[in-house]
N, C-alpha and C positions, 0 to 999 in steps of 0.2 A: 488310513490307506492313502499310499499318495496317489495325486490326480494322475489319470494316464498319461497326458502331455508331457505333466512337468517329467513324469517316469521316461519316457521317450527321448526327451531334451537330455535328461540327464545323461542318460546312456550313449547319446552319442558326444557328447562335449569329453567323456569319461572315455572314449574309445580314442576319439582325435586326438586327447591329450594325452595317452598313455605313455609313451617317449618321452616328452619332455615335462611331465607329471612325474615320473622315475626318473629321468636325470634331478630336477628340480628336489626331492624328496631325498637321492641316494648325497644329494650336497650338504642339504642339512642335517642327518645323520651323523654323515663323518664331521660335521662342525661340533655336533654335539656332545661326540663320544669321544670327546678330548678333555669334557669337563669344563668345570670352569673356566676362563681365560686367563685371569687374574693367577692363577697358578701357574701355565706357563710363561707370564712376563719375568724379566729380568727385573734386579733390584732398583736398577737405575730405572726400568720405564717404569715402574708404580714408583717410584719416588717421584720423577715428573708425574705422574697422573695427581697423587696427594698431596701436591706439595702448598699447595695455596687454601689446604682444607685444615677447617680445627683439628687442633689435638687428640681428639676423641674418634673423629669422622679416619684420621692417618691412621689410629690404631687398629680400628675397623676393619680398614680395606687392607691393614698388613698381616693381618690373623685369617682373615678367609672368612669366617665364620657367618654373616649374615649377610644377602645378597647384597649389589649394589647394583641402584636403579642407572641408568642415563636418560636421560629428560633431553627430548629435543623440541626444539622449540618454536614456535611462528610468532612469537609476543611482538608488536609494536606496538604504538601508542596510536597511530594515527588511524588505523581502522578499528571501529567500533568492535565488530567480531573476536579480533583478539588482543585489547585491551586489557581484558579480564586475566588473560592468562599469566601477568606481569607480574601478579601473588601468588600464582600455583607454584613455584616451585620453593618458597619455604612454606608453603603449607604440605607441599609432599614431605620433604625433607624431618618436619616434625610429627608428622603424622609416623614416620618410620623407623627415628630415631626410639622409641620405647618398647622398639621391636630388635634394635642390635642390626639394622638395616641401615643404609645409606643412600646417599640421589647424589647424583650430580648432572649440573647443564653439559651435558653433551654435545649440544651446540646450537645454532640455532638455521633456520633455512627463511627466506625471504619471502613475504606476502602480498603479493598484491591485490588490488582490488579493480574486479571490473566493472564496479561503481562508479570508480573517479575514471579510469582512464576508456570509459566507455567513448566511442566515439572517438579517440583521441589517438596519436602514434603511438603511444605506449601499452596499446590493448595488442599490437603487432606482437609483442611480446608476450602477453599472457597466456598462450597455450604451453609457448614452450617452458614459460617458467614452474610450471609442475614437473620435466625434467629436470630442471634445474633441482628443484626441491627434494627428487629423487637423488640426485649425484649429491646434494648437502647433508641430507639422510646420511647416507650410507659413508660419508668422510666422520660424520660426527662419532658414526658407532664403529669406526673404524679401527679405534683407540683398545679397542678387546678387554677391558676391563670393566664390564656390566653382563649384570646374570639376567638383564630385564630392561626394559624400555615402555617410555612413558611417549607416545606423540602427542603432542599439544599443537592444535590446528584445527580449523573449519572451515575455512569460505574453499570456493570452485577448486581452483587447482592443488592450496595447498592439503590438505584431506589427500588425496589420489596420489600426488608426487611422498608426502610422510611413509602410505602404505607402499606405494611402488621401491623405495627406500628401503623400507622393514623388513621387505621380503627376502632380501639377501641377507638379508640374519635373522631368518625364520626359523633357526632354531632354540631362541630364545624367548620366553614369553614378552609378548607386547598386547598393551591395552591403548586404549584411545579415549585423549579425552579432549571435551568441547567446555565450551564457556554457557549455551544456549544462547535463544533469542532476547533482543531487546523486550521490554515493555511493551505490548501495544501501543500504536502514534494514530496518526490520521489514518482513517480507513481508506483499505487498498484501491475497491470505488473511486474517492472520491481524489485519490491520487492520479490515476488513472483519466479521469475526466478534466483535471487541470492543464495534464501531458497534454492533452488531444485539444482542450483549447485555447495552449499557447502554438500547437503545432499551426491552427488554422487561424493566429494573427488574432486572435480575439480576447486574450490576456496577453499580461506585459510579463518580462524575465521577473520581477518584484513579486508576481503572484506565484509562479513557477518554483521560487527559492522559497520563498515561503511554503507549500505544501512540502517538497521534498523535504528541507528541512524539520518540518514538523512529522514527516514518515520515517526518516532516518537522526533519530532525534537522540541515545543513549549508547553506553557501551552496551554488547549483546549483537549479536545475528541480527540481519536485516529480515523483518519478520515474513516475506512470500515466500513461497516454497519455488523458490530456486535452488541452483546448483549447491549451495551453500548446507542448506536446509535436507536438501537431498543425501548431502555428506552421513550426516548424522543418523539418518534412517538408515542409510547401506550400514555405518559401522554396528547399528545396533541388532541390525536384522541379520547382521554376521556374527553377533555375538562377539563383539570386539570392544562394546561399551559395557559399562556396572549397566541393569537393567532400569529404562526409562529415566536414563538420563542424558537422553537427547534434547529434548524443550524445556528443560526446568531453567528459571530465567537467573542471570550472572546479580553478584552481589546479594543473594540470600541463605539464609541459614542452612537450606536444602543442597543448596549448589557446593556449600562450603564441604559438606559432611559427604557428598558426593566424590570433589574432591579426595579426602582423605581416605576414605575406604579403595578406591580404585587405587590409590598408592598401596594400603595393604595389599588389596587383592593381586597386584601384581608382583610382589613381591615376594609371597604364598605360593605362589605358579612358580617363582625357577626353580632352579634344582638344589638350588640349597634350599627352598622351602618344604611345604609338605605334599603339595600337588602341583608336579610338574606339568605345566600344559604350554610347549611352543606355539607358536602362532603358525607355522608349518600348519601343523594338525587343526587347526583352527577353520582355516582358508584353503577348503578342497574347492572340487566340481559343485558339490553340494550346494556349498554355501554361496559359492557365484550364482549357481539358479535361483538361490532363497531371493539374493541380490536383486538381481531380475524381475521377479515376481512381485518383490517389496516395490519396485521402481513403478510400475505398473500399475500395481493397487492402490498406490500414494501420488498417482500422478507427476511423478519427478520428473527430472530435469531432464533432455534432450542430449545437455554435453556427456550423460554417461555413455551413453553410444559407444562415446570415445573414450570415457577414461576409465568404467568397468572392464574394456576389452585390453585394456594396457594392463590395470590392474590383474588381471586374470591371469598374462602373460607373464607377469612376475612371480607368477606361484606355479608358474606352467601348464595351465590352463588357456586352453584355447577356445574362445567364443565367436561367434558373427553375427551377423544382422539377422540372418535366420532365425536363431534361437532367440534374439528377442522378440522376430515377429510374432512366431509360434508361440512362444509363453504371454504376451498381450492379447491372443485371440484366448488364453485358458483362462486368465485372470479380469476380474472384476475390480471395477473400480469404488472402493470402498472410500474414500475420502474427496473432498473438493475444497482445496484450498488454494488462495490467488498464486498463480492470472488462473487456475480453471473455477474457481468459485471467490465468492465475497469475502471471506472468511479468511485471519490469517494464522499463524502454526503456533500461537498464542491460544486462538478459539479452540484448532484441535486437539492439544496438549489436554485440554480443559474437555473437551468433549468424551474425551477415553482413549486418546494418542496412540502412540504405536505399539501400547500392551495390549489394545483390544481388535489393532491390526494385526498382530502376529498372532493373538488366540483363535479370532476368525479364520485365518488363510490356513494354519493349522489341520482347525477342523472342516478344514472344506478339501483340506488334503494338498493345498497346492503351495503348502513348505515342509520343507525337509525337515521333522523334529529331531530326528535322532544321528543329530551334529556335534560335535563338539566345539565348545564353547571356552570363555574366559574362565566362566562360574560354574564351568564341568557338564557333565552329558547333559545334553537335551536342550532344546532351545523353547520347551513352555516353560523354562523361568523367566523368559525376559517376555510372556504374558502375563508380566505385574507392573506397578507404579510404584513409584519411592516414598514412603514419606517416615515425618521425624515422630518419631513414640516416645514421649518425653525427653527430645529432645537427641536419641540416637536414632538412626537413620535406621530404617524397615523397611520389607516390602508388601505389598497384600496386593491381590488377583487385581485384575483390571476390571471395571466397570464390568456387568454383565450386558448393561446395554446403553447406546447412546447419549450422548449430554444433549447431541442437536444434531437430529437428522438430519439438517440442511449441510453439514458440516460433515459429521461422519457415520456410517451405516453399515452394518451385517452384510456377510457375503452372501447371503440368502435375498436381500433384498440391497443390491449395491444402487449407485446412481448411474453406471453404464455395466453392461453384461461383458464391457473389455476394458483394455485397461489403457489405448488411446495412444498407445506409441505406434504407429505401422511403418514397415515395409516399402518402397516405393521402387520400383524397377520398367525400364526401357530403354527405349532409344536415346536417351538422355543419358543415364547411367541407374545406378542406383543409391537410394538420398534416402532419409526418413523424415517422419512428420507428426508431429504432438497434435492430437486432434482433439482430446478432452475439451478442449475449451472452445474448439468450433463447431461454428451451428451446422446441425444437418446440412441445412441448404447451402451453406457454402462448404461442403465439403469435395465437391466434385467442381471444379473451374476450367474453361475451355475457352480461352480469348489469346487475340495478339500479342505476341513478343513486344514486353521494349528493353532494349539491352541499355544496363548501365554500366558506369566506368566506375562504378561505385561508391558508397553509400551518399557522399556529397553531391554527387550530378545527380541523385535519384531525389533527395532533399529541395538543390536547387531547382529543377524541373517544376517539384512539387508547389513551392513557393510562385513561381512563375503562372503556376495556373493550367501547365500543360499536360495533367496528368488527370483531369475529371474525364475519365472515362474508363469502358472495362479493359483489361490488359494482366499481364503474368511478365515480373518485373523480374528480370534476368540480369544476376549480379554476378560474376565470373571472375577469377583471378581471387579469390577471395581463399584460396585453400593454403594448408599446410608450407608446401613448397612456394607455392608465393609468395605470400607475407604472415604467416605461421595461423593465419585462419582466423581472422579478429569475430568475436562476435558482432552483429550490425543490426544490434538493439536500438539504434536512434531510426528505424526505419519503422518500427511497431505505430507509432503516432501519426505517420502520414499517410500511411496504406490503412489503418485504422478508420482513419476518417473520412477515408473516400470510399469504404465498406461500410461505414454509416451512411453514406448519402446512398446507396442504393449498386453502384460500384460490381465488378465482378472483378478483385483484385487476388492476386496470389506471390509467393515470392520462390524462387528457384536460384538456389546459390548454392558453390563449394564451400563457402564460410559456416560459421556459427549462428545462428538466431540468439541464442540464450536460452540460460534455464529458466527464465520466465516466459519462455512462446507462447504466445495465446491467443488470437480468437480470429488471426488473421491466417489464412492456410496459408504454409511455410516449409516447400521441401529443400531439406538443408542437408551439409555434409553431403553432394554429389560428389560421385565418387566413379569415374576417376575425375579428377580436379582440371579444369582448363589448361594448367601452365604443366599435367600429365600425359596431354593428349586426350581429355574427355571433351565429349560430346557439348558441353555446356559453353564452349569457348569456341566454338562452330552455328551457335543461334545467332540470329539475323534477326533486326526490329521486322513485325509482322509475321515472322513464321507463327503458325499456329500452333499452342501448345497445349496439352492437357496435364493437368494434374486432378488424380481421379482416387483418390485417400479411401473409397470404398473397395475400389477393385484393387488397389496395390499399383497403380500404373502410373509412370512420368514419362508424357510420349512427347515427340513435334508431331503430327497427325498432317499435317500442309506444311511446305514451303516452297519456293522457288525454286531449288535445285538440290541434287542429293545432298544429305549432309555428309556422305562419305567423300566428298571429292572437293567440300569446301575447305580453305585454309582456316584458321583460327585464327579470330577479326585479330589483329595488334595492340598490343598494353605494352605500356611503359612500366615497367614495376620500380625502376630505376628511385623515385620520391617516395616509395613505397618502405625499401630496403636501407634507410640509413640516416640518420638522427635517431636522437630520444633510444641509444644504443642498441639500435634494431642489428646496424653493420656488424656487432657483437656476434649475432647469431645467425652468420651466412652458414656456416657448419651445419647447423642442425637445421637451415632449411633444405640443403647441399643432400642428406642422407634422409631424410623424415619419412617412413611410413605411411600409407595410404588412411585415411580416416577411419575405414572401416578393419585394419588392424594396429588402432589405437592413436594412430598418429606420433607413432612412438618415434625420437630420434636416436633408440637403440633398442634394436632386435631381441631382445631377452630368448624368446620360445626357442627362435631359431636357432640359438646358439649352444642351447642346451640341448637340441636332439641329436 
């Protein structure tokens, strides 16, 4: 029976979105019931389509007869993450060929990492570049000659721009596939602890590249349960993955046979196979709340805020900050992995991973089983684990119980009764805030403004010496329409350390924190944005501020003069907007969406009702 909340949430997301759920729905339909594509092209476009393909693969695609995949792709060489994926596409290709089926690269969409360009001009661009990755999606499959689609993609944005992508050809089956995580490196700990004392001048950069390097050491997923890591739980908890093969690690026999089956299976699902299942029908209301819930339970990333609500939009689905706060107060926190625990998604895999979170929430009623799926009704198939039985890939039930309660735990007895994402609303705006991984006592903070000009005046300050004291560091201009919303993860290490020394610190920004926020209280994504007319670009060093993660509240409680009547202090955003091909993308910060409807820099929902 399902939990009464998640019943509640669902019904009204299923009401809001009923317009643009039927437009979205009555599109793919009529895409469908044209049939194949490949039959209505002319001689000349599938002659260009096959023309660079073997003999075999031309006669193929000139007969009709067995589906043909497009593969799009995020392969580079230079991030770890999708390294791996630079052999999948002739391991698809051969995995399909003894089936009278075909692949072909459809194209590819660009990756970045907010690894490297953390801190850096080029992170100005990483939000919008999951648009991006959506408009190369949808050029790739553009071409109308595939019965099915393969996205090959993991880290932050690219996962969210592939499926925003897909959804405009939701009526053909699509599966998703990931590479997983590296190998375990240096533990997160003690990674953690190097960041924090070179921050406070007590190691040198030599020690510094030394630990990172040794934490980001292999091809494979950067092993915290960040935005990356979070990818892969949404697709699987949407039944978008083969089952429990989210964490299995790149370069082994398991990952390889994984591979190759998800190319069958997708291939089985179009309509010249035997069970037709589009991705339409895959990706309701439903399965965004499943989303939600999974996010919750697993402690995920913060940037979904923003990119579940765009995502949803693409299927015409409408969500808000509401129904994640409501679904965080239903759900339990079944996992702790870094930054909310020691532990990283290597331990949890190994602990009984996300088949013994999805048989838990299940039965605790607070996911939706009777979904449709890749691998057909119901979603307690994907509460199993994969493994190889002499050698061809199986599944069998997931653990009955725990590998390491410190790591992961029954929803009868979780490690918090919520699930740590909240709500925050006031005179400020409204912001959210990952609180899993902070402590009770700092979860309610009530000290002076100091406004920064952002993240480097807050850095240099820090360095200076000027910032040992209590305070709620207000970082502004940091949104969407600004400068596309960079996260401002170089800030965790210096507000970190002066919350070690005893400190009453917090952080209040329209920007990003990251999908690793942790133990510092961090209400992020205000909304509306300074450079919107929000409240956040109207604080004054010294006004008094609360941020108060129990009660839901982000107040100024004192200041000098109304905040209704003061102007919004002056920023230059001018050095903000242009190198490092930022000026590229004045358009899409010209049009962009509010955070808490996705940050999209195009309207999907709206334009479908």
């Amino acid at each position: 029976m399902v939990h009464p909340i998640v019943a509640e949430v669902t019904d009204r997301v299923r009401e809001r979105s009923r317009r643009t759920r039927t437009a979205y729905l009555a599109q793919m339909r009529a895409a469908a019931s044209r049939g194949p594509h490949r039959s209505h092209v002319s001689c000349g476009n599938l002659a260009h389509a096959a023309a660079a393909s073997p003999p075999e693969v031309k006669k193929a695609m000139a007969t009709g007869g067995g589906p043909n995949v497009g593969i799009v792709t995020a392969y580079n060489d230079m991030l770890s993450a999708h390294q791996p994926l630079g052999a999948y596409p002739d391991i698809i290709k051969a995995a399909l060929a003894p089936l009278g089926a075909t692949a072909q690269i459809a194209g590819g969409v660009p990756a970045m990492c907010d690894g490297v360009t953390q801190g850096q001009p080029g992170m100005d661009l990483s939000l919008f570049s999951r648009d991006v990755i959506a408009m190369a999606t949808a050029v790739s499959l553009s071409h109308n000659v595939f019965d099915a689609a393969l996205m090959l993609g993991v880290c932050d944005k690219i996962v969210p721009g592939l499926f925003i992508g897909a959804a405009r050809f939701g009526h053909l089956p699509i599966m998703f596939l990931p590479a997983g995580p590296m190998h375990s490196g240096l533990p997160n700990d003690e990674k953690a602890r190097v960041r924090q004392l070179y921050a406070e001048g007590k190691v040198g950069r030599d020690a510094l590249l030394d630990a990172e390097s040794k934490s980001y050491h292999s091809p494979g997923t950067c092993t915290f349960y960040g935005t990356a890591n979070s990818n892969q739980m949404l697709m699987e908890v949407m039944g978008l993955h083969l089952p429990g093969s989210a964490f299995v690690n790149p370069g082994t026999p398991l990952r390889h046979a994984i591979v190759e089956e998800t190319a069958r299976r997708v291939a089985a699902t179009s309509t010249l196979g035997d069970d037709y299942i589009p991705f339409c029908d895959v990706v309701d209301e439903r399965a965004i709340v499943n989303a939600i819930v999974g996010l919750h339970a697993t402690g995920g990333s913060t940037n979904h805020t923003l990119h579940l609500v765009a995502m949803a939009r693409a299927v015409g689905v409408i969500i808000d900050w509401n129904d994640f706060s409501a679904l965080s107060d239903a759900t339990p926190l079944l996992a702790r992995v870094y930054p909310n625990g020691s532990a990283d998604v290597n331990a949890f895999h190994a602990a009984g991973g996300l088949g013994f979170v999805i048989r838990e929430l299940i039965a605790a009623g607070l996911l939706h089983e009777d979904v449709q799926t890749t691998m057909g009704k119901g979603l307690s198939r994907f509460a199993a684990e994969p493994w190889l039985d002499d050698g061809r890939l199986a599944w069998r039930s997931a653990p009955a119980a725990t590998g390491d309660p410190d790591v992961l735990r029954p929803a009868d007895d979780p490690h918090a009764a919520t699930g740590g994402l909240q709500l925050l609303k006031g005179n400020i705006g409204r912001a959210v805030i990952k609180v899993s991984a902070v402590k009770p006592d700092r979860r309610v903070i009530e000290a002076p403004a100091i406004v920064f000009k952002g993240q480097s005046d807050l850095m240099d300050r820090f360095k200076a010496g000027e910032l040992y004291r209590d305070f709620i560091a207000i970082v502004p201009f940091q949104g969407p329409k600004a400068n596309g919303m960079p996260e401002l993860h170089k800030l965790t290490p210096p507000l970190g350390v002066l919350q070690d020394k005893g400190y009453k610190v917090a952080l209040v920004t329209d920007g990003r924190m990251s999908g690793a926020s942790g133990k510092v209280p961090a209400a992020i994504h205000v909304t509306p944005e300074a450079l919107d007319g929000g409240a956040i670009g109207r604080i004054r060093d010294g006004d008094i501020v609360r941020l108060d993660s129990e009660k839901g509240e982000l107040l100024i409680v004192s200041s000098t003069e109304p905040l209704e009547t003061r102007e919004a202090a002056p920023h230059d955003l001018g050095a903000e907007r242009w190198g490092t091909g930022r000026e590229l993308f004045a358009a899409m910060r010209g049009v962009v969406g509010p955070a808490e409807e996705g940050a999209m820099s195009f309207q999907l929902a709206e334009r479908e009702a």
